[in-house]
Backbone as CSV, one residue per row, in Angstrom:
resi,resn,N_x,N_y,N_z,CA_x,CA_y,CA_z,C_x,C_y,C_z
1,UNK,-10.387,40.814,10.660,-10.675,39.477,11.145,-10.015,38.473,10.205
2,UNK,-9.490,37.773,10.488,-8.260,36.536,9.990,-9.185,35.641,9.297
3,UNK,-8.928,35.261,8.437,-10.203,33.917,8.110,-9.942,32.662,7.891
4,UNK,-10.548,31.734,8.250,-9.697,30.049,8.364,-10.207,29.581,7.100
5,UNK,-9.085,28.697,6.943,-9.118,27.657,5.569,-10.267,26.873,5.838
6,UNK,-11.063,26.646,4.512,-12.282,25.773,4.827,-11.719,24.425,3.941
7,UNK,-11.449,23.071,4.433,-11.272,22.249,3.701,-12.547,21.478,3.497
8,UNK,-12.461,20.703,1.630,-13.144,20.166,1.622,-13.033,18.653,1.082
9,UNK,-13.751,17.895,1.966,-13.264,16.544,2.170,-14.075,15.749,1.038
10,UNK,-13.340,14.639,0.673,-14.088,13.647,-0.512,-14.273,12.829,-0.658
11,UNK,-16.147,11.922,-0.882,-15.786,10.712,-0.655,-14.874,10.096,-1.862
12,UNK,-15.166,8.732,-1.867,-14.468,7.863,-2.730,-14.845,7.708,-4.123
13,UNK,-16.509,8.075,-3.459,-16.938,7.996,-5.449,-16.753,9.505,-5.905
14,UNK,-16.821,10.409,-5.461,-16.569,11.684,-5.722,-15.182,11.466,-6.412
15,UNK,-13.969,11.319,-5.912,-12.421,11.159,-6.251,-12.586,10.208,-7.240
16,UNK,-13.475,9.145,-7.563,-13.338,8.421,-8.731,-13.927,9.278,-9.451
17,UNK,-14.665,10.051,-9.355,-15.676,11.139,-10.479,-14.603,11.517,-10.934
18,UNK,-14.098,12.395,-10.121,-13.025,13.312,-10.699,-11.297,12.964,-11.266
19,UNK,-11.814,11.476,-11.451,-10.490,10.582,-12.199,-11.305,10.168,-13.386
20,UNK,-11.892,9.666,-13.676,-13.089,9.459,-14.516,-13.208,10.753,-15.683
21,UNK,-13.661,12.099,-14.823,-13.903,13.372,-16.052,-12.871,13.543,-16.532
22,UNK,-11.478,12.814,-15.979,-10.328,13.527,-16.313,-9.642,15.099,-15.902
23,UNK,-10.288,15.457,-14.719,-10.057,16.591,-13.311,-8.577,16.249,-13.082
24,UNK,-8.718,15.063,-12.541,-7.271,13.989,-12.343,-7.002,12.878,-13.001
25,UNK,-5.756,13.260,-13.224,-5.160,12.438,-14.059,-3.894,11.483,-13.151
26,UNK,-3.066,10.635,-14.111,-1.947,9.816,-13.464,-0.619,10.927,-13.276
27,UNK,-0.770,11.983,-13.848,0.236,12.968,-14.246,0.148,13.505,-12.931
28,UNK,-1.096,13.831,-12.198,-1.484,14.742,-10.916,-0.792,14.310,-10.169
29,UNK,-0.112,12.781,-9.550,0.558,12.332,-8.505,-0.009,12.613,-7.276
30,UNK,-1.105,12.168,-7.194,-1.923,12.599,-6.077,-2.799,11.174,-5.095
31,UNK,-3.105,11.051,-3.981,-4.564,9.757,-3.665,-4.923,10.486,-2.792
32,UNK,-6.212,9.642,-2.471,-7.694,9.906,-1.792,-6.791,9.318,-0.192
33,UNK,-6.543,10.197,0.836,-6.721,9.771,2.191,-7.100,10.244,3.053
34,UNK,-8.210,9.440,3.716,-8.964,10.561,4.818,-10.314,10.915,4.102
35,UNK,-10.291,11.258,2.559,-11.002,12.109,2.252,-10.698,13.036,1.733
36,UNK,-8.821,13.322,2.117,-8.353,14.413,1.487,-7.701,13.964,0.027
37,UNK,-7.872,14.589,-0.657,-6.677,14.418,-1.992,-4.991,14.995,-1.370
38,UNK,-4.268,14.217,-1.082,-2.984,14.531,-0.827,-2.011,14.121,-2.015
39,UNK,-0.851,14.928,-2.097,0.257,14.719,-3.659,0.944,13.358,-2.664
40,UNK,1.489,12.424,-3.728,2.726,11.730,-3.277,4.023,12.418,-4.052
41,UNK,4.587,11.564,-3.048,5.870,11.619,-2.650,7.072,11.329,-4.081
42,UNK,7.753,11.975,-4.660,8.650,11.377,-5.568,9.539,10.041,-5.271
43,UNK,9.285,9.342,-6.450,10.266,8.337,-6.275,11.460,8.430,-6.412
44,UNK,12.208,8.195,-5.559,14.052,8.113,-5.777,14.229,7.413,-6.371
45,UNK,15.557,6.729,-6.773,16.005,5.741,-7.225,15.895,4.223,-6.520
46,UNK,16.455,5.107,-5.413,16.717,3.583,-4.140,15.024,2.582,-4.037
47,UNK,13.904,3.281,-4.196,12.735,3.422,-3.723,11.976,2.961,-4.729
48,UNK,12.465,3.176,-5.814,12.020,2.445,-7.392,12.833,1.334,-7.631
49,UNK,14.199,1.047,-7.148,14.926,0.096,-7.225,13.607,-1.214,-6.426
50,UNK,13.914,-0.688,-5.263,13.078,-1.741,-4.495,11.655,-1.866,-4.643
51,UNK,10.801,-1.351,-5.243,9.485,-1.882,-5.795,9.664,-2.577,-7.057
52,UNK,10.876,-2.339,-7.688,11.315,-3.295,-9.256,11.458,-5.001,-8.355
53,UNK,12.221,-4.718,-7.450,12.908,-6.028,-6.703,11.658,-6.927,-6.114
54,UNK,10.666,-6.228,-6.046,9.220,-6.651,-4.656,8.594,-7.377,-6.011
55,UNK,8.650,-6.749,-6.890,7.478,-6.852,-7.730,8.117,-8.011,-9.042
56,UNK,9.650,-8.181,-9.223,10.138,-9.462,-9.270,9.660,-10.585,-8.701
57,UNK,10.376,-10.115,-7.589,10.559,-11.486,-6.411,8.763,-11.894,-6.404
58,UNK,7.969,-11.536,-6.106,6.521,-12.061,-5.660,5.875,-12.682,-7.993
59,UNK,6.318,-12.294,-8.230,6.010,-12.930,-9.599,6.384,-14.060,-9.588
60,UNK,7.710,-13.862,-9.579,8.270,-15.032,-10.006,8.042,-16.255,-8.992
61,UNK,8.110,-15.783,-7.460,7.754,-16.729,-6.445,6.088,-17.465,-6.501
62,UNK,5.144,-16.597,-6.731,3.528,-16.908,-6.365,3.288,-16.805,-7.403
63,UNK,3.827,-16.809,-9.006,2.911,-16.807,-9.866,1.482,-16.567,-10.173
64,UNK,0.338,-17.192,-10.388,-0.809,-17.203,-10.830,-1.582,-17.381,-9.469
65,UNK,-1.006,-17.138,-7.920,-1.314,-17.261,-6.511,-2.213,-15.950,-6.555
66,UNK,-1.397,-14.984,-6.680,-1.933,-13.508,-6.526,-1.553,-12.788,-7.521
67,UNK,-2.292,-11.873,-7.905,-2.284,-10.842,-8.481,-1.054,-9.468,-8.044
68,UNK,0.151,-9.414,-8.503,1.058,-8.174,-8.450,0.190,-7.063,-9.122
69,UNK,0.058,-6.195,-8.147,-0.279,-4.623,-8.359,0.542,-3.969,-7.710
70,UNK,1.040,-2.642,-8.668,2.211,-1.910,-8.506,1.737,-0.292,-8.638
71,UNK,1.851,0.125,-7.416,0.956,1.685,-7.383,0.329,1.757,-8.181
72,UNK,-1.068,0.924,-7.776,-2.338,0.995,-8.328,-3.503,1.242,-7.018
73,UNK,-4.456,1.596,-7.436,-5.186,1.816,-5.992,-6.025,0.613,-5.659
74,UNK,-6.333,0.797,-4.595,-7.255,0.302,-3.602,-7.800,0.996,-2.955
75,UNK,-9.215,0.601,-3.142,-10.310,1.251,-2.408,-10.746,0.928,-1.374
76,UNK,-10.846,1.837,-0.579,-11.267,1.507,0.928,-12.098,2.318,1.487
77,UNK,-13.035,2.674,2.526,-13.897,3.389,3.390,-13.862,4.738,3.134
78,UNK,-12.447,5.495,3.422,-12.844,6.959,2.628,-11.842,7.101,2.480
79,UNK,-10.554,6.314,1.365,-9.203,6.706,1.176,-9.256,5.917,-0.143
80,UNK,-8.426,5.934,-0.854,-8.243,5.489,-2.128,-6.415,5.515,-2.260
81,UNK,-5.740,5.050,-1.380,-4.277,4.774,-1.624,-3.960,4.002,-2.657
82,UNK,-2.619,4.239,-2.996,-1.779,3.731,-4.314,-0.888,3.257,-3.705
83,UNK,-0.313,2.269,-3.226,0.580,1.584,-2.324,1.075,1.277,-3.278
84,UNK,3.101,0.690,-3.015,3.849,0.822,-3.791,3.043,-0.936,-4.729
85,UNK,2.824,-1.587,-3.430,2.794,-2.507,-3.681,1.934,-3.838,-3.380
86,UNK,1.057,-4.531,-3.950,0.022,-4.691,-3.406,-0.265,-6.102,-3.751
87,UNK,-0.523,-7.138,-3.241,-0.800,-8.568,-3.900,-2.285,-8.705,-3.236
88,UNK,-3.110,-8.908,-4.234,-4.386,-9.404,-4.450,-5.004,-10.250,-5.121
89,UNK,-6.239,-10.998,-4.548,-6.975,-12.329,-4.800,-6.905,-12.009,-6.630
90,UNK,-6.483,-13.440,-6.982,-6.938,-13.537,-8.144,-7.981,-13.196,-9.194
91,UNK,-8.068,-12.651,-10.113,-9.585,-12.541,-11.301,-9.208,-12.199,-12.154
92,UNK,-10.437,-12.934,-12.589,-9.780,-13.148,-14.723,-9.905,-12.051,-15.017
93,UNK,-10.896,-10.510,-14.751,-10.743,-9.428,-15.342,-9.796,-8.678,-14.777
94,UNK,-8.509,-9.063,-13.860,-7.815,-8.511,-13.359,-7.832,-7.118,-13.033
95,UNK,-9.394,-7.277,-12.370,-9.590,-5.997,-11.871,-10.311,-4.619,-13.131
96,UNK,-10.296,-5.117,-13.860,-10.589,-4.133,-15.073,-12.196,-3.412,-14.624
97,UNK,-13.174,-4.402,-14.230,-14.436,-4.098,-14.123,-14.187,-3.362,-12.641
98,UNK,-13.570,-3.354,-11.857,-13.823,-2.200,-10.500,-12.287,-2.350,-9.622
99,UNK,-12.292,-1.273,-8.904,-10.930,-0.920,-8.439,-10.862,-1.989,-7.049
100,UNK,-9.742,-2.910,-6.994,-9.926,-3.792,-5.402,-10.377,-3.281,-3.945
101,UNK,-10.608,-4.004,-3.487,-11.571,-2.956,-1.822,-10.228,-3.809,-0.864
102,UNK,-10.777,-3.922,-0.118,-10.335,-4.295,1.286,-9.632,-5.582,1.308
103,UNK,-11.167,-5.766,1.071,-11.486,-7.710,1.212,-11.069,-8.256,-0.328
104,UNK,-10.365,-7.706,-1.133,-9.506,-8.339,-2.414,-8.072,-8.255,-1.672
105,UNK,-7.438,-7.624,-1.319,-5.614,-7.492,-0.764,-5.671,-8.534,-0.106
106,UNK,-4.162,-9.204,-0.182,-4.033,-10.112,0.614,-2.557,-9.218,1.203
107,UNK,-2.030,-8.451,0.823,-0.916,-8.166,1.613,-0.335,-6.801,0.916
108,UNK,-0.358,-5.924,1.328,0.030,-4.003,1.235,1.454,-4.259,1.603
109,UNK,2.754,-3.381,0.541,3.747,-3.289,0.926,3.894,-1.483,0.515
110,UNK,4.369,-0.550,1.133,5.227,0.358,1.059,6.580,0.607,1.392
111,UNK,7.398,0.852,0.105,8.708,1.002,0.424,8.622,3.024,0.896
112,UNK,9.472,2.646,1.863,9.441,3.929,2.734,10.827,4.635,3.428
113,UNK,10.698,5.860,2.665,12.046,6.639,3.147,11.551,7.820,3.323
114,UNK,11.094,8.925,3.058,10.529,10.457,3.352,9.107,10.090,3.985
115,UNK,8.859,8.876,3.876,7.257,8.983,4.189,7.229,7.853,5.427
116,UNK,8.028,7.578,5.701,8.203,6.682,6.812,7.391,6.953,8.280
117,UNK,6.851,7.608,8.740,6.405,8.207,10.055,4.745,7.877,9.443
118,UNK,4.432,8.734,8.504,3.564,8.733,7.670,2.866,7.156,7.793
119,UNK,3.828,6.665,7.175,3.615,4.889,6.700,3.054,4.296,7.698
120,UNK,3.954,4.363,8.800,3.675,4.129,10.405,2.270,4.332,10.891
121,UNK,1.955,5.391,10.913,0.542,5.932,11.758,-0.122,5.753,10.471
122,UNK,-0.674,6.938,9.936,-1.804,6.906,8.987,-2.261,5.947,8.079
123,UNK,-1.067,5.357,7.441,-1.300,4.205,6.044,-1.408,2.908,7.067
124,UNK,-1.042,2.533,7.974,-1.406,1.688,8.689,-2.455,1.483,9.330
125,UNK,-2.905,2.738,9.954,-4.361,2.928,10.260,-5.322,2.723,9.315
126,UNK,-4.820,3.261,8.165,-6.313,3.101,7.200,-6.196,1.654,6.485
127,UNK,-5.009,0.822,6.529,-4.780,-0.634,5.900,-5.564,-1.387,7.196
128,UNK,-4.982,-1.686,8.140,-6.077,-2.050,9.241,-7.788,-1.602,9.748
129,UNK,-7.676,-0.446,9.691,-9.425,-0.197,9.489,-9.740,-1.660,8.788
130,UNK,-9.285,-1.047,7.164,-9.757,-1.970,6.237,-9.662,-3.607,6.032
131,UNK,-9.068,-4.138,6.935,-9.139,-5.614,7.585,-8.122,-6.392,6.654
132,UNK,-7.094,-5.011,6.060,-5.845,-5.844,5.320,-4.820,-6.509,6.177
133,UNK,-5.196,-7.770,5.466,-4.294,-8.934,6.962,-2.915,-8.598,6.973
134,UNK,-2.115,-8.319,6.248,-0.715,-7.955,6.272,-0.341,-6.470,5.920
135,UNK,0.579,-5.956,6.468,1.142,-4.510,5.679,2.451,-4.563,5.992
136,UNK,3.434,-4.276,4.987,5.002,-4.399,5.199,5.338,-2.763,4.805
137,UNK,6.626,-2.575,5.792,6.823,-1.485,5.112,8.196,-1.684,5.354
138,UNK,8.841,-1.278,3.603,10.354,-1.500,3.554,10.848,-0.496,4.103
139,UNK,11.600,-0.738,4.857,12.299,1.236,5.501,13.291,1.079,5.076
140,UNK,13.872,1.671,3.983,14.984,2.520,3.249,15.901,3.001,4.158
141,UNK,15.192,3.752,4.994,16.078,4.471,6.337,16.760,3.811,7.451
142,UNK,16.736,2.496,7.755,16.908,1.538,8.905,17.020,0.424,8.146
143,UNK,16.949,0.266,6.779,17.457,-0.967,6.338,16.935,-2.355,6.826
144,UNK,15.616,-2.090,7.019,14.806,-3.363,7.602,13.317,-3.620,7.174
145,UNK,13.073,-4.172,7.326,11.600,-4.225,6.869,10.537,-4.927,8.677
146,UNK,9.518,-4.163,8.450,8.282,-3.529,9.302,6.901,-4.210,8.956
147,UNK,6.813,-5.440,9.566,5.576,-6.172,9.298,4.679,-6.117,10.853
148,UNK,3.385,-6.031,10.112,2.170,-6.035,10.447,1.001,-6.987,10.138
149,UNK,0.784,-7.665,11.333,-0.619,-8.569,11.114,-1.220,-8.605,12.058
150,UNK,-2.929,-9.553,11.680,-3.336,-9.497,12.367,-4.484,-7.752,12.891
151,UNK,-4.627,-7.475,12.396,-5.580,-6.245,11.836,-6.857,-6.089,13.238
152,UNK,-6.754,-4.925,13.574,-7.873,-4.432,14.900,-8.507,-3.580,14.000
153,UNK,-10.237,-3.150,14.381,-10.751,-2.566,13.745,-10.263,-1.139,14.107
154,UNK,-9.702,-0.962,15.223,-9.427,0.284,15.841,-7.905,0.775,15.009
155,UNK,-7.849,0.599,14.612,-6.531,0.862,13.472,-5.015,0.810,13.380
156,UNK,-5.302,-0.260,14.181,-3.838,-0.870,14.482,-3.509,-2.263,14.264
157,UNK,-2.400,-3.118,14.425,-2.438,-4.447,14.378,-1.689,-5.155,15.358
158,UNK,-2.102,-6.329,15.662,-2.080,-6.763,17.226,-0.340,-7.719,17.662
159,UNK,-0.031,-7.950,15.827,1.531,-7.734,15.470,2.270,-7.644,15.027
160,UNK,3.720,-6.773,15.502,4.246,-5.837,15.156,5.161,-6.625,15.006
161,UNK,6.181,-6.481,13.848,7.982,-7.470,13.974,8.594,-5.991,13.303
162,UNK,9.921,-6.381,13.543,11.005,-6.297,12.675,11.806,-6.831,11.957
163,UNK,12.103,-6.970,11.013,12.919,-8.211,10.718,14.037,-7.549,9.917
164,UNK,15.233,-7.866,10.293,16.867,-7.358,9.628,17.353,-8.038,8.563
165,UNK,17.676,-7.316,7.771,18.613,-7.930,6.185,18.963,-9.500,6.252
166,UNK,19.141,-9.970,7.783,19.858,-11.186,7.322,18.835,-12.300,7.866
167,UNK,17.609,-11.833,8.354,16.505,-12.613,8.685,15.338,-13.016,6.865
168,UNK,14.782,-14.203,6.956,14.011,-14.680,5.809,12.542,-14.687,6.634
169,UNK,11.613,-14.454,5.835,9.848,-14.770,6.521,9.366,-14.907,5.549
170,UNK,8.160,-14.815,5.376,7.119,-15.229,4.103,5.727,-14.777,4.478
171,UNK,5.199,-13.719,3.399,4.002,-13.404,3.714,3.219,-14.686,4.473
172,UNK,2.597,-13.966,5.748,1.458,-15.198,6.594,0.348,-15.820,5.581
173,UNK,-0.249,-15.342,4.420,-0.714,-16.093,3.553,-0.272,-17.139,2.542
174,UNK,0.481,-16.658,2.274,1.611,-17.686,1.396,2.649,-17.901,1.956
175,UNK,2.381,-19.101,2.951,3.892,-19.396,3.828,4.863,-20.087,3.231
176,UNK,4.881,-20.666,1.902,5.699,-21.297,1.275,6.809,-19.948,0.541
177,UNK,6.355,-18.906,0.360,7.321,-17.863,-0.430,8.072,-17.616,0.940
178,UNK,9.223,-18.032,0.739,9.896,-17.166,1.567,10.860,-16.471,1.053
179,UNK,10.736,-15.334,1.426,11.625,-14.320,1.034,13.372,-14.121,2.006
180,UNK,14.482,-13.317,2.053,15.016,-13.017,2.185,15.156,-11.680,2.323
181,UNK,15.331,-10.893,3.758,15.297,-9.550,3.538,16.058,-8.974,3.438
182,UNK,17.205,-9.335,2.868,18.006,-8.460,1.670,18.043,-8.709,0.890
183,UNK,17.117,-9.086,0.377,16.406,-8.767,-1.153,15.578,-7.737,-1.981
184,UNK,15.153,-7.631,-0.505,14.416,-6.497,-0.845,14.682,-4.912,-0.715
185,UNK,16.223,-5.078,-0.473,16.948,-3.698,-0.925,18.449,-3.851,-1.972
C-alpha cells in the first residue's frame, strides 16, 4: 500500500516561533505562504539590479513619506512573505517592536522573472486578501511593469494595468512620485 505525504501547515506565530528559536534563520531562504514554509527563489543579477533601482528611486523620491523595506516580511492572515519590496506607514520604531500586517503597507512591489506566474496568482491573492491597496510586479520577462489596485476580499483586484518602459505613473498613494518605467529596469 503506497502512502501519501502528510503535510504540515503553519500558522504565523508558529513560523515566528521557529525564527525566534533560531530553527530558521536568514541563511534558510525560505517564507510562510499559505501556511506552508516554501524556499525562495535566487536572486540574479538583473533582479537585484532592479530592487537596488526601486529602493533608490522611492528614497530619494518620498523620503520620510514611507518607510523603504527591502525583503523584509509582512505579516498577514496565514503567510508571512518577504516581498522584494515594500513601502510602509511611517514609525519611529521602524518596526523594531512587531513585524508590519496588512494595514501598515501602503504598496508591495515584486521584481519577477522565474516567479512570475507565481507573482500573478498566489502573491496577489494573498496581497489582496490582505487589503494591500497596491501591488506592482516588475516583469523582467516582458519588460513592463504589472499594477494592481483597488483590492477585493476575494483575492483579486478590481484593477489591472500594464504599463511599458516608455509610460510614467506614480504609486495611487503618493501621486506626486512619479516614476518612469524604465527606471525600473
Amino acid at each position: 500500500m503506497a502512502g501519501t505525504l502528510t503535510r504540515h501547515r503553519f500558522t504565523v506565530e508558529q513560523y515566528e516561533e521557529l525564527v525566534e528559536a533560531g530553527i530558521l534563520t536568514e541563511d534558510d531562504r525560505v517564507e510562510l505562504v499559505r501556511g506552508e514554509i516554501v524556499e525562495k527563489m535566487t536572486i540574479g543579477p538583473a533582479h537585484a539590479a532592479s530592487v537596488n533601482r526601486l529602493n533608490r528611486l522611492f528614497q530619494r523620491r518620498l523620503g520620510d513619506s514611507a518607510l523603504v523595506a527591502v525583503q523584509n516580511p509582512v505579516r498577514l492572515a496565514d503567510s508571512e512573505p518577504e516581498p522584494d519590496l515594500a513601502l510602509l506607514k511611517p514609525r519611529g520604531d521602524f518596526y523594531e517592536g512587531a513585524t508590519p500586517r496588512g494595514e501598515d503597507v501602503l504598496l508591495i512591489v515584486e521584481v519577477s522573472d522565474a516567479t512570475l506566474e507565481t507573482d500573478r496568482t498566489l502573491k496577489r491573492e494573498i496581497y489582496a486578501e490582505a487589503g494591500i491597496p497596491e501591488y506592482w510586479i516588475v516583469n523582467l520577462v516582458e519588460q513592463c511593469l504589472e499594477v494592481y489596485r483597488q483590492p477585493l476580499a476575494s483575492g483579486s483586484y478590481a484593477r489591472v494595468e500594464r504599463w511599458e518602459r516608455n509610460d510614467s505613473l506614480a504609486p495611487v498613494l503618493f501621486p506626486d512620485c512619479v516614476l518612469a518605467v524604465s527606471e525600473l529596469f
